[in-house]
N, CA, C and O atoms as CSV, one atom per row, in Angstrom:
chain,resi,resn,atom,element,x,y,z
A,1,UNK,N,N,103.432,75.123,42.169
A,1,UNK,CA,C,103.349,75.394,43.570
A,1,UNK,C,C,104.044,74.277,44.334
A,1,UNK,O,O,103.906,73.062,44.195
A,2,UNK,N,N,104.691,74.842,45.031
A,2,UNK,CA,C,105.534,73.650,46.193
A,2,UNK,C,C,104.828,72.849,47.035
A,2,UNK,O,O,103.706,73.320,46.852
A,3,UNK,N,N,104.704,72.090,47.722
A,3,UNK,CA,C,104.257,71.160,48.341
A,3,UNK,C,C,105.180,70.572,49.768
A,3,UNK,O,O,106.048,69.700,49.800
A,4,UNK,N,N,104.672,71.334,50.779
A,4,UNK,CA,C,105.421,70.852,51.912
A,4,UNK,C,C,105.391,69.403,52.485
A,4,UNK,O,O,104.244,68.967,52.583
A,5,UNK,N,N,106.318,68.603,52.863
A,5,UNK,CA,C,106.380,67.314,53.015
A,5,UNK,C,C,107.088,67.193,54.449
A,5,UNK,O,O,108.144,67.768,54.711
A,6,UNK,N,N,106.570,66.592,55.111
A,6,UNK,CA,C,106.488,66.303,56.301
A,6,UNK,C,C,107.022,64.887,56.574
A,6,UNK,O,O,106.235,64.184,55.941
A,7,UNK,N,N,107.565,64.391,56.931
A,7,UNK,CA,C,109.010,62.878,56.956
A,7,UNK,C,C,108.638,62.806,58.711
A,7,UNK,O,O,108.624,63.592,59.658
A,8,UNK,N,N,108.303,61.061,58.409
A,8,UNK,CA,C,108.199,60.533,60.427
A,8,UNK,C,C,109.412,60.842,60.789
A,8,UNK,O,O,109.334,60.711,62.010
A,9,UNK,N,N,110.541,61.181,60.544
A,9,UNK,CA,C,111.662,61.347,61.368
A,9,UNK,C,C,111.886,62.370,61.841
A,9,UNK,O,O,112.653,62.534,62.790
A,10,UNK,N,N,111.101,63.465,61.123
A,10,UNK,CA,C,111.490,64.859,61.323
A,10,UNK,C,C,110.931,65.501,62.724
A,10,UNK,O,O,109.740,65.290,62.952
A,11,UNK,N,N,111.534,66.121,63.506
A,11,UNK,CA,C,111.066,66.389,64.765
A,11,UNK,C,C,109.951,67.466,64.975
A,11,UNK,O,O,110.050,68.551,64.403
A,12,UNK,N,N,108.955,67.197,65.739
A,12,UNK,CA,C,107.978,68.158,65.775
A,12,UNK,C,C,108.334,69.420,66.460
A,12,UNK,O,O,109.332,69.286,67.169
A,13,UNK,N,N,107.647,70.998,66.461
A,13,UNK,CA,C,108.488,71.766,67.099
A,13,UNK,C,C,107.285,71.887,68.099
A,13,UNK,O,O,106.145,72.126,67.700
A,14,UNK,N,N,107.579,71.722,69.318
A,14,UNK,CA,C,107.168,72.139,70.718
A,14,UNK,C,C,106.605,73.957,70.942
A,14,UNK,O,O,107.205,75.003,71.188
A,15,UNK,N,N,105.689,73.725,70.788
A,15,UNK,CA,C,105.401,75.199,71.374
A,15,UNK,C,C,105.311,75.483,72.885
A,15,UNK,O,O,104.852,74.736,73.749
A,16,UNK,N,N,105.815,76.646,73.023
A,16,UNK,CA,C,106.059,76.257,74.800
A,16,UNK,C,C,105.440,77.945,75.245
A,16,UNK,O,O,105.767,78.972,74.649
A,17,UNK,N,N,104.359,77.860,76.592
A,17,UNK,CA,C,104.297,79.509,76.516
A,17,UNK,C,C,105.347,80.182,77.310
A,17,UNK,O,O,106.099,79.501,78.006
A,18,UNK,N,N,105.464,81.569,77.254
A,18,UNK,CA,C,106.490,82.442,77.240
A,18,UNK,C,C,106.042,82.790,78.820
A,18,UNK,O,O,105.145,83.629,78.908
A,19,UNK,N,N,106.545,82.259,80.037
A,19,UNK,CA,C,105.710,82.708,81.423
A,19,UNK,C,C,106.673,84.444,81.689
A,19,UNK,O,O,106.391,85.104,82.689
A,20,UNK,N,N,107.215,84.708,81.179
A,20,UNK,CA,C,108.209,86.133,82.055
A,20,UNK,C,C,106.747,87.091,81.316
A,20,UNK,O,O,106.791,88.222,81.801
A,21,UNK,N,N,106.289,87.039,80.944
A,21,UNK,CA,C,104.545,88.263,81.052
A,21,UNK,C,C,103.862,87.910,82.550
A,21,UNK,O,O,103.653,88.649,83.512
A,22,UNK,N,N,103.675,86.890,82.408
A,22,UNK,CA,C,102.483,86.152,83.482
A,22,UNK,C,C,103.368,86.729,84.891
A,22,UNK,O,O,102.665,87.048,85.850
A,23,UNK,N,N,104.281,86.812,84.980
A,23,UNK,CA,C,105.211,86.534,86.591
A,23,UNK,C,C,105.279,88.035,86.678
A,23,UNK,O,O,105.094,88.632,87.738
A,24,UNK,N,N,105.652,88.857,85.103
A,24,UNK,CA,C,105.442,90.499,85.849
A,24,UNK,C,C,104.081,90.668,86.250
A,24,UNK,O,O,103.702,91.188,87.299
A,25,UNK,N,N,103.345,90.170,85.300
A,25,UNK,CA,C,101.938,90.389,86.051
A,25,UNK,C,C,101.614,90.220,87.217
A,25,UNK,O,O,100.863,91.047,87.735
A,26,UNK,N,N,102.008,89.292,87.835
A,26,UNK,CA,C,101.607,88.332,88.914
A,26,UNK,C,C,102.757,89.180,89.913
A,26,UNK,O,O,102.623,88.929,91.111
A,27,UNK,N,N,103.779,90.074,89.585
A,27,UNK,CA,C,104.544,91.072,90.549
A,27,UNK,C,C,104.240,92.205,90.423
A,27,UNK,O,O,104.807,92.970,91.202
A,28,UNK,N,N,103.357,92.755,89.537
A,28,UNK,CA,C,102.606,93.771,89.426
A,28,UNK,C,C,101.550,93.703,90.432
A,28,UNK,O,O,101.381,94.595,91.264
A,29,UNK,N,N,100.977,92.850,90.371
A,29,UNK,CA,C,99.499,92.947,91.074
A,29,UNK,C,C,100.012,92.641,92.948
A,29,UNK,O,O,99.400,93.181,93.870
A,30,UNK,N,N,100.948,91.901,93.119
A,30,UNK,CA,C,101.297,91.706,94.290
A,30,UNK,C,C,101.930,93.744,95.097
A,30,UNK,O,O,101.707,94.420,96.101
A,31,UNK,N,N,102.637,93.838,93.984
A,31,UNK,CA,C,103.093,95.406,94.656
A,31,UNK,C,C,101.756,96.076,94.869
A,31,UNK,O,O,101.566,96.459,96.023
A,32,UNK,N,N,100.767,96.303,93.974
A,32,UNK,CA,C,99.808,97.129,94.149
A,32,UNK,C,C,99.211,96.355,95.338
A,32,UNK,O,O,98.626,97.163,96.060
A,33,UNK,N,N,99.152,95.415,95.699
A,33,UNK,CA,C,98.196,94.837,97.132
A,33,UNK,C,C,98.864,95.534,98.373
A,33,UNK,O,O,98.460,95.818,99.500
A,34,UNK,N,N,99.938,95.676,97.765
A,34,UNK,CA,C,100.784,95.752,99.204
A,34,UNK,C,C,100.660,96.810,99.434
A,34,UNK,O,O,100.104,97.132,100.485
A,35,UNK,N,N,101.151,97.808,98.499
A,35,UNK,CA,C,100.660,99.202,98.432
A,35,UNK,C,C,99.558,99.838,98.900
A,35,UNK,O,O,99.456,100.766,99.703
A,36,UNK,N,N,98.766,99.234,98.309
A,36,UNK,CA,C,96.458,99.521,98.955
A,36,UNK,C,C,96.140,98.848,100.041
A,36,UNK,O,O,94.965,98.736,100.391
A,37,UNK,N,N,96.858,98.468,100.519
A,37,UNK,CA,C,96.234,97.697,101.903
A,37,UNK,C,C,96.390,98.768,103.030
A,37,UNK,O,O,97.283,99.602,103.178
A,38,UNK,N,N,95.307,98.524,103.763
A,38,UNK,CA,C,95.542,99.459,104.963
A,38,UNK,C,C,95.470,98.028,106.259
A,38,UNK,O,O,94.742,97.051,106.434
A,39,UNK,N,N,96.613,98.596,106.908
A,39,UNK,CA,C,96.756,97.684,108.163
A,39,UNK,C,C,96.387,98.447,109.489
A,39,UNK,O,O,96.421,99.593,109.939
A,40,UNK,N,N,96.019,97.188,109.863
A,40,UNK,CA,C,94.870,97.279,111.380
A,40,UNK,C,C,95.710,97.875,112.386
A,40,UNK,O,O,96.514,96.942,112.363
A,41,UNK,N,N,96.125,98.541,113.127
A,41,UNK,CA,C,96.583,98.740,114.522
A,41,UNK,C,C,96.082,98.185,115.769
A,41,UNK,O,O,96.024,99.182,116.489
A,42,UNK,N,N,95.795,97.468,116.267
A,42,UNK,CA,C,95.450,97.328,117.693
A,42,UNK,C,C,96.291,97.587,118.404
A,42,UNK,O,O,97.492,97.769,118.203
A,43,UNK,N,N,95.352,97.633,119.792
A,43,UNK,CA,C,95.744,97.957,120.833
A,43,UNK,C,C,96.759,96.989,121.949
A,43,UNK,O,O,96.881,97.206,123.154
A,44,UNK,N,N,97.278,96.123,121.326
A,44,UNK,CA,C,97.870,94.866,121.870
A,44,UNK,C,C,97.738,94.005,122.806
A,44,UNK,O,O,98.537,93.166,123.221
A,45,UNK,N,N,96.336,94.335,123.226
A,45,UNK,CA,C,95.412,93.495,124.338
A,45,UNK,C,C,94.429,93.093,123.637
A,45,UNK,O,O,93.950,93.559,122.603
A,46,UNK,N,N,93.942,91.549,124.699
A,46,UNK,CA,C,92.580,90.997,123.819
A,46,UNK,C,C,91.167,91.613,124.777
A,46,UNK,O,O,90.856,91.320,125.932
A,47,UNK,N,N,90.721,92.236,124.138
A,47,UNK,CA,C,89.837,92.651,125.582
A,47,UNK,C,C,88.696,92.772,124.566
A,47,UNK,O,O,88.744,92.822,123.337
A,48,UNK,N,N,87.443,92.812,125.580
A,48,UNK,CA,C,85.621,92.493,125.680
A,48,UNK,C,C,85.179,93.507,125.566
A,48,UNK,O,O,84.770,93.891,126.662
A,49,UNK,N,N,84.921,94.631,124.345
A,49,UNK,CA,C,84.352,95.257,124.081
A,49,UNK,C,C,83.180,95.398,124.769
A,49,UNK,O,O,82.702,94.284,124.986
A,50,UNK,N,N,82.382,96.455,125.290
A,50,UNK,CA,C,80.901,96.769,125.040
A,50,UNK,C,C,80.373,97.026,124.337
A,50,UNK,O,O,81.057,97.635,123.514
A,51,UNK,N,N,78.999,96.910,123.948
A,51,UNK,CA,C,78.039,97.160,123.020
A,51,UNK,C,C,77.435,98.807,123.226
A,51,UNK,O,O,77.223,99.444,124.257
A,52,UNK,N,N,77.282,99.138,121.913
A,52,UNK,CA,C,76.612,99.908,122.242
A,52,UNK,C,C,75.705,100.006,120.729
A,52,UNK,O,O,76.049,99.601,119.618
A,53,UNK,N,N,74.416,100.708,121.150
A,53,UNK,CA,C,73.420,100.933,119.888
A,53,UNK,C,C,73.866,102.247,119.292
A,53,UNK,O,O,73.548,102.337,118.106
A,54,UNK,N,N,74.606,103.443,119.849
A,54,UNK,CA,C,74.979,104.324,119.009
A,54,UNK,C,C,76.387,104.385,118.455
A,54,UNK,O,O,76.667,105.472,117.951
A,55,UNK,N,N,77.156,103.635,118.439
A,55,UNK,CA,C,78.472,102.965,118.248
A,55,UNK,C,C,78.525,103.361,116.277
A,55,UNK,O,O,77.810,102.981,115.350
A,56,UNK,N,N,79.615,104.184,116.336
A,56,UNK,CA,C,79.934,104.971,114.819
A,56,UNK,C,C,81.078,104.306,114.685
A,56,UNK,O,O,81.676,103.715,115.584
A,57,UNK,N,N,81.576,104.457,112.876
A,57,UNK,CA,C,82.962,103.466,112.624
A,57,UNK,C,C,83.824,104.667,112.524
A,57,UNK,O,O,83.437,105.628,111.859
A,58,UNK,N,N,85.034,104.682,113.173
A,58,UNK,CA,C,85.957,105.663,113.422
A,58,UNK,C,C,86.998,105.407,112.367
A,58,UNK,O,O,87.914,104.610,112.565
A,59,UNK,N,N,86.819,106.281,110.912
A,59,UNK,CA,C,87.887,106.121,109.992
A,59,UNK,C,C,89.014,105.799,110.391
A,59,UNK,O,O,89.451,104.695,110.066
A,60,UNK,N,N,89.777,106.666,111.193
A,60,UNK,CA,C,91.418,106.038,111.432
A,60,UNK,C,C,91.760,106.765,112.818
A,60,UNK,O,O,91.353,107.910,113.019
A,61,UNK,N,N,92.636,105.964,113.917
A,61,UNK,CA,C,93.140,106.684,115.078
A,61,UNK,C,C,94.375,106.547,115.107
A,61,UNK,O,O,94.980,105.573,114.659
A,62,UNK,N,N,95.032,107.851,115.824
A,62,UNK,CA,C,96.635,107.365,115.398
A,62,UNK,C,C,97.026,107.013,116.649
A,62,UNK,O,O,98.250,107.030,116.785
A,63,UNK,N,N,96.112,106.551,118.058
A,63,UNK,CA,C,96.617,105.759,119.073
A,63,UNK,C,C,95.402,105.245,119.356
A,63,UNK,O,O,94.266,105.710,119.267
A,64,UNK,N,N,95.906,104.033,119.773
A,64,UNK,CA,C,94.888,102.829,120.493
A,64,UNK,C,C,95.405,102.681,121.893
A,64,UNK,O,O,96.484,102.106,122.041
A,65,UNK,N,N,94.789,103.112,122.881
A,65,UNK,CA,C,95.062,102.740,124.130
A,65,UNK,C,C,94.085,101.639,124.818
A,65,UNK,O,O,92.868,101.807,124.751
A,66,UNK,N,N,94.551,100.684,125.378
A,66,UNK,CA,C,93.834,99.383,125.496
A,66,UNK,C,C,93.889,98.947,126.697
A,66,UNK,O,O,94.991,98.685,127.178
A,67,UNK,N,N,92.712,98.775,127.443
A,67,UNK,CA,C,92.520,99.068,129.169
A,67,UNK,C,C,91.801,97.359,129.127
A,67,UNK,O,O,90.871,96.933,128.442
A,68,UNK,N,N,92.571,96.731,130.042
A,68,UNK,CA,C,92.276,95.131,130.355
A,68,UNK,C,C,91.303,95.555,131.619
A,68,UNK,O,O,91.285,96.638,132.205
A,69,UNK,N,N,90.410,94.251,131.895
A,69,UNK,CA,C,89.973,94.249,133.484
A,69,UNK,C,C,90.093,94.253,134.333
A,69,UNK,O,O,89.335,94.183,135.301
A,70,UNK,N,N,91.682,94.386,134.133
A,70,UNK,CA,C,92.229,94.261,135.751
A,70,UNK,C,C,92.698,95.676,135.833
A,70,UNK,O,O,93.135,95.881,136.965
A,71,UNK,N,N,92.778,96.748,135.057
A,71,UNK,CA,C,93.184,97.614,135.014
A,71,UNK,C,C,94.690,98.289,134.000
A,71,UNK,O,O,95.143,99.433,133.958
A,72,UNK,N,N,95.028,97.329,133.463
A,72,UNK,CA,C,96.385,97.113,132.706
A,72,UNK,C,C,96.148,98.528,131.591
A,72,UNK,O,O,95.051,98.968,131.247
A,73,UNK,N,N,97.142,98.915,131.282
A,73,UNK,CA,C,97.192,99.819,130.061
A,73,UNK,C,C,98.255,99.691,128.934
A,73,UNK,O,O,99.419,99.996,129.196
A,74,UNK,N,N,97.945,99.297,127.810
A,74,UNK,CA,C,98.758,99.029,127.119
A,74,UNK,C,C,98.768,99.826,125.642
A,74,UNK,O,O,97.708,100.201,125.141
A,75,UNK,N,N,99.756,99.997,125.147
A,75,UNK,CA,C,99.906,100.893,123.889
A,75,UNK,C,C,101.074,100.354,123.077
A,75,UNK,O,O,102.267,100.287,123.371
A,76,UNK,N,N,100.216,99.871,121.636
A,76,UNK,CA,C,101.169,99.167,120.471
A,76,UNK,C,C,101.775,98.160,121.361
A,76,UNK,O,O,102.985,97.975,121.494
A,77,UNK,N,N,100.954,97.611,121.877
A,77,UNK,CA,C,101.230,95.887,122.174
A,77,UNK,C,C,102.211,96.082,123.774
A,77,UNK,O,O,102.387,95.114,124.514
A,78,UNK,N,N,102.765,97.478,124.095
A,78,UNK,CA,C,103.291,97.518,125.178
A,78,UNK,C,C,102.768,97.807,126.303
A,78,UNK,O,O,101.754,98.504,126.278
A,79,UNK,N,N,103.296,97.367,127.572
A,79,UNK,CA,C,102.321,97.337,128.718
A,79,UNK,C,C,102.849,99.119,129.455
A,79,UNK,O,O,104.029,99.440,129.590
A,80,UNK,N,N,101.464,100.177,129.890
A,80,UNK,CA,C,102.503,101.505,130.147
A,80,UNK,C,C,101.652,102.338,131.480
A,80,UNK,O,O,100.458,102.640,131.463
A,81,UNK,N,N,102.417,102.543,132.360
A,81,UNK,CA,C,101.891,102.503,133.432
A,81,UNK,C,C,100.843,103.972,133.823
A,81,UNK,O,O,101.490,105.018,133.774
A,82,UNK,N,N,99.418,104.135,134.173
A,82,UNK,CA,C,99.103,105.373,134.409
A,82,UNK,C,C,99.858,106.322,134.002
A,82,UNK,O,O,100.002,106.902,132.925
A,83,UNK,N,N,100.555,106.437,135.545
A,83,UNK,CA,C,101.690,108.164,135.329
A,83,UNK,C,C,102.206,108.287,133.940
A,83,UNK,O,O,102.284,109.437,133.508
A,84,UNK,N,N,102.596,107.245,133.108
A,84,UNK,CA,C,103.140,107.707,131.688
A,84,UNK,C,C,102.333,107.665,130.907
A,84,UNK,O,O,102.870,107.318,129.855
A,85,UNK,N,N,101.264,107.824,130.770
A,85,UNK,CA,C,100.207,108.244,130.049
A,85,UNK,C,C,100.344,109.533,129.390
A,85,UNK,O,O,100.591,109.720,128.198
A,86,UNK,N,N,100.172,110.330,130.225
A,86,UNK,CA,C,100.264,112.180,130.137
A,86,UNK,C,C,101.542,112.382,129.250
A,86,UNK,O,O,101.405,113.235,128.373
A,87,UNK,N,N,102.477,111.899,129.299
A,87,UNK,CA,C,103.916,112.194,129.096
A,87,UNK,C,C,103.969,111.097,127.359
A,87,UNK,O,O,104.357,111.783,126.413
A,88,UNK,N,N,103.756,110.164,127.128
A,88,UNK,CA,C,103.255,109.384,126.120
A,88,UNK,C,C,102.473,110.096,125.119
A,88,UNK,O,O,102.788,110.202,123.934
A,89,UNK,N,N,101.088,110.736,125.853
A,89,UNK,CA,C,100.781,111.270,124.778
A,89,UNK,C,C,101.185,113.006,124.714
A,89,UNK,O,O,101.201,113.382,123.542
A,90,UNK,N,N,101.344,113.553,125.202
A,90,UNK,CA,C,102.622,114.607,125.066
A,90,UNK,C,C,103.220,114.444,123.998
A,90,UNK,O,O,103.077,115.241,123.071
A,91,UNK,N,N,104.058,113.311,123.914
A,91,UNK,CA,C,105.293,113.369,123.180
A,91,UNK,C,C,104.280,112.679,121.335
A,91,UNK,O,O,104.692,112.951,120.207
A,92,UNK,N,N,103.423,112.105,121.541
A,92,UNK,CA,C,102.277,111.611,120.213
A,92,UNK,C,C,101.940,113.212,119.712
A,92,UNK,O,O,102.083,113.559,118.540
A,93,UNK,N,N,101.325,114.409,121.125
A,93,UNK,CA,C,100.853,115.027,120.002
A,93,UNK,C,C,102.190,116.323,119.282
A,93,UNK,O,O,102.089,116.948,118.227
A,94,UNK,N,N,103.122,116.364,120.105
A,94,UNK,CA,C,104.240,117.047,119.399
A,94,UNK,C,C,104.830,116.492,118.164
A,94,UNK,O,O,105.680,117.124,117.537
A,95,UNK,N,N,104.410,115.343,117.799
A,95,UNK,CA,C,104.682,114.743,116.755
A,95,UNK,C,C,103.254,114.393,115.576
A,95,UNK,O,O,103.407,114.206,114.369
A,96,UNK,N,N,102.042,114.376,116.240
A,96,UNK,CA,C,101.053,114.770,114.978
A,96,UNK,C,C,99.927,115.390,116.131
A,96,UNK,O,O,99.231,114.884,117.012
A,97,UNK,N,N,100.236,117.251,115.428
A,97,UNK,CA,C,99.388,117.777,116.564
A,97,UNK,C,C,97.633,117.832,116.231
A,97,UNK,O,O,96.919,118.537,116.944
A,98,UNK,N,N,97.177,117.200,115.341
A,98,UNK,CA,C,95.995,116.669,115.595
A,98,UNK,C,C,95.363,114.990,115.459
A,98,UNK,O,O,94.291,114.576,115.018
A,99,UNK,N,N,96.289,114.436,115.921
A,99,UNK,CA,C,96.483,113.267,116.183
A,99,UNK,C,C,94.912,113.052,117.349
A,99,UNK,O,O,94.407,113.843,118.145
A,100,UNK,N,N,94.616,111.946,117.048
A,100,UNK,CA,C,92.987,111.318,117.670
A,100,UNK,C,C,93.516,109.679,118.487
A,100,UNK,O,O,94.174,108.788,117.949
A,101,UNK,N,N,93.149,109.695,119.441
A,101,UNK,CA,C,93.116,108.729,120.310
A,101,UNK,C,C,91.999,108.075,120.426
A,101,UNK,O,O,90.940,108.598,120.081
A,102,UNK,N,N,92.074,106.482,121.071
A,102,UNK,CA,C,90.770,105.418,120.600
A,102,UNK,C,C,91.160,104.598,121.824
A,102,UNK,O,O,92.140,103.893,122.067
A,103,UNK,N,N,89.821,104.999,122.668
A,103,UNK,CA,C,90.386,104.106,124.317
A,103,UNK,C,C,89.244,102.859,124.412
A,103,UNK,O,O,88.028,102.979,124.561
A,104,UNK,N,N,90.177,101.417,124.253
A,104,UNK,CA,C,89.617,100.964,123.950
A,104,UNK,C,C,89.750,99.704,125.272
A,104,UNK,O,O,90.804,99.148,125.581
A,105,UNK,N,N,88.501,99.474,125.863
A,105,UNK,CA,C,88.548,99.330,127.488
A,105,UNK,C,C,87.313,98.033,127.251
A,105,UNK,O,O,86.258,97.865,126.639
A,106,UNK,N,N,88.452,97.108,128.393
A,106,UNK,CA,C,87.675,95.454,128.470
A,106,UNK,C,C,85.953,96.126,128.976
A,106,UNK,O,O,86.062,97.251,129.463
A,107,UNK,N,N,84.602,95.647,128.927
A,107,UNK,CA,C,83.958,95.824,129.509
A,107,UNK,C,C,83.711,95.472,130.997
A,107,UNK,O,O,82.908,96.055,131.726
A,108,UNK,N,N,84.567,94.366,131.370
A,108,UNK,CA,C,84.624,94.185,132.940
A,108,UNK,C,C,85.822,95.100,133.340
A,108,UNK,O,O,86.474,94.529,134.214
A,109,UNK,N,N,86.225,96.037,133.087
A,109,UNK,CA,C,87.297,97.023,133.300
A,109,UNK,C,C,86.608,97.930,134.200
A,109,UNK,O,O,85.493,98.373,133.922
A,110,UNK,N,N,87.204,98.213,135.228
A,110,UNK,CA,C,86.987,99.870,136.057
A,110,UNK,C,C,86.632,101.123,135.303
A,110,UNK,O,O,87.272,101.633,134.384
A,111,UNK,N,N,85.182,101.654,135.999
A,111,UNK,CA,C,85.169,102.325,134.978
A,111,UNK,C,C,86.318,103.842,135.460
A,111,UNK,O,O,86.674,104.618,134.574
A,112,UNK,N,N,86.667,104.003,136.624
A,112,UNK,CA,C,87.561,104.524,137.341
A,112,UNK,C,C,88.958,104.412,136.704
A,112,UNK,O,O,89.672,105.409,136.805
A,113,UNK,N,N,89.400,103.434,136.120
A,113,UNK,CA,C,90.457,103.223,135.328
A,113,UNK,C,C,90.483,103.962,133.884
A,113,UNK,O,O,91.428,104.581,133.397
A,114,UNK,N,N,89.052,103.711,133.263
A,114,UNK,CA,C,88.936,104.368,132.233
A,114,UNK,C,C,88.594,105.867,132.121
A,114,UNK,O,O,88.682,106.466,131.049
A,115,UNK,N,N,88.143,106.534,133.443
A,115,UNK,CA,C,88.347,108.176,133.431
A,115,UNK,C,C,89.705,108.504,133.827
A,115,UNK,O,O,90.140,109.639,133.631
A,116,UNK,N,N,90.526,107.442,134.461
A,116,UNK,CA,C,91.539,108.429,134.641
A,116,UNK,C,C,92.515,108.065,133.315
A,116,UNK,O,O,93.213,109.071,133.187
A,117,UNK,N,N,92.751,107.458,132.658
A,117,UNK,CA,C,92.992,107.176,131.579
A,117,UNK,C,C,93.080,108.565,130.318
A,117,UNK,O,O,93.952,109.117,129.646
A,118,UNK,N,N,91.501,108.673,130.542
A,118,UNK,CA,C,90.990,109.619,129.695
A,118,UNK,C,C,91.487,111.097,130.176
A,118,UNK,O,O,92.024,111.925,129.441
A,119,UNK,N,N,91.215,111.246,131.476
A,119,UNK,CA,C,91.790,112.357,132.058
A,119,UNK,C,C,93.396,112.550,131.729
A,119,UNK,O,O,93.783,113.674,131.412
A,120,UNK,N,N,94.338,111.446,131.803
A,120,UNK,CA,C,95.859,112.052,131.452
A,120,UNK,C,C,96.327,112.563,129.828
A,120,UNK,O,O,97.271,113.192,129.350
A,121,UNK,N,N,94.689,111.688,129.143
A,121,UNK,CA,C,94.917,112.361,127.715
A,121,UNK,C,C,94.683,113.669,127.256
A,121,UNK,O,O,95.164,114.310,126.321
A,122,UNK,N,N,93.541,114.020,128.419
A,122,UNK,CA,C,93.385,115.261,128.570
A,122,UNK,C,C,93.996,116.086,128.763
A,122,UNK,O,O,94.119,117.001,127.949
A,123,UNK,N,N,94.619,116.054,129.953
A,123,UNK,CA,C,95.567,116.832,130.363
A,123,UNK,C,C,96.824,117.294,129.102
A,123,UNK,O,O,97.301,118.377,128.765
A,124,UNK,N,N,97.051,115.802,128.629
A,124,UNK,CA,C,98.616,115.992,127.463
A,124,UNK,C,C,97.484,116.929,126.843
A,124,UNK,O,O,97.890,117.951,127.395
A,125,UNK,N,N,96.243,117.417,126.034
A,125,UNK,CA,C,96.099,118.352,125.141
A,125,UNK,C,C,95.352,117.574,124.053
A,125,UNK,O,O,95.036,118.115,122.993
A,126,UNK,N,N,95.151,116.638,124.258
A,126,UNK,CA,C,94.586,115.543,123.116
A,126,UNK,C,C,92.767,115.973,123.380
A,126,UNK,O,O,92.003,115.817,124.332
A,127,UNK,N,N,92.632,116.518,122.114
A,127,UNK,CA,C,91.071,116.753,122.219
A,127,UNK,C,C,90.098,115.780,121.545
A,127,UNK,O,O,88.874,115.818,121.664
A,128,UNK,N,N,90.778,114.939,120.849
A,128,UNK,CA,C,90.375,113.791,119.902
A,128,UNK,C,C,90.064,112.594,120.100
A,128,UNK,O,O,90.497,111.687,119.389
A,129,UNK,N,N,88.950,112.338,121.490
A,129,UNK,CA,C,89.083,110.896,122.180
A,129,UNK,C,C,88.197,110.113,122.326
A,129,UNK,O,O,87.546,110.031,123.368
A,130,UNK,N,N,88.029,109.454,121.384
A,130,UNK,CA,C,87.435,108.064,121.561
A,130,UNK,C,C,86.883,107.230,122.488
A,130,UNK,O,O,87.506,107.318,123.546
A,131,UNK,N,N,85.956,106.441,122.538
A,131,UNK,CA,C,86.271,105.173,123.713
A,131,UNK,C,C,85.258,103.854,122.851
A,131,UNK,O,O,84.037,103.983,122.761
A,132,UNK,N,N,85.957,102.698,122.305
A,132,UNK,CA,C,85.724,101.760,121.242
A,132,UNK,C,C,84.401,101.284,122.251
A,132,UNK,O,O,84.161,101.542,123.430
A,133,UNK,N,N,83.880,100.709,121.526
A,133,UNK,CA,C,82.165,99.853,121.602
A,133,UNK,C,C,82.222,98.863,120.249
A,133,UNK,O,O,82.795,98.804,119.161
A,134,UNK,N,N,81.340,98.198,120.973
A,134,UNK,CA,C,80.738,96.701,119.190
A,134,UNK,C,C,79.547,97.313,119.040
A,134,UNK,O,O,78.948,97.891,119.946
A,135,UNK,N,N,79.142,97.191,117.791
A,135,UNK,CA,C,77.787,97.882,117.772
A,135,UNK,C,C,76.796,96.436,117.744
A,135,UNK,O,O,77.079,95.253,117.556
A,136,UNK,N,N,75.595,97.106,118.007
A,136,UNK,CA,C,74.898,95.864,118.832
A,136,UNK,C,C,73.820,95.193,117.086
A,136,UNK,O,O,73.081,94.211,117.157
């Protein structure tokens, strides 16, 4: 039987690990995050919710309309005046005709601001309407 012999000069061999597994992994799992994530929409105002005790979680809205205290109306972060309300969402529900709206109004806000608000969504045909609360 042979006998392996091993000499101080002889160089040791380095084992080194193999990272191209680890990095698909690690780009695997990044696509699937990106993929499964559901992103937030707001309404592009910072505004003061009210409370309310019967306040339900509204799976998904495909508009956020966002009423400041001074009366401001804003949609996807843009500022949009009354009169184009009606005509705004008009043109939302010809494009998803059961599309749901989420009016989501500072609590020091008019509440006069927030019916007529509601009223031009009305009018466009939008039967799907919201109005956001914190639950208490």
């Amino acid at each position: 039987m042979k006998s392996i012999r091993y000499t101080r000069g002889a160089r040791a061999r380095r084992s080194e690990i193999n990272m191209t597994p680890l990095i698909d992994m690690v780009f695997i799992l990044l696509i699937f995050f990106i993929v499964t994530t559901s992103f937030v929409r707001e309404s592009g105002v910072d505004v003061e919710r009210p409370s309310a005790q019967t306040a339900e979680t509204k799976e998904k809205a495909n508009v956020i309309l966002g009423l400041t205290a001074e009366g401001q109306i804003f949609v996807e972060g843009r500022p949009l005046d009354i009169r184009s309300v009606r005509a705004y969402m008009e043109r939302f529900l010809a494009e998803t005709p059961e599309g749901s709206v989420v009016i989501v109004a500072d609590k020091q806000s008019m509440t006069g601001a927030a019916v007529q608000v509601l009223d031009q969504c009305r009018l466009a045909g939008v039967r799907n309407i919201s109005i956001a609360a914190r639950k208490q």
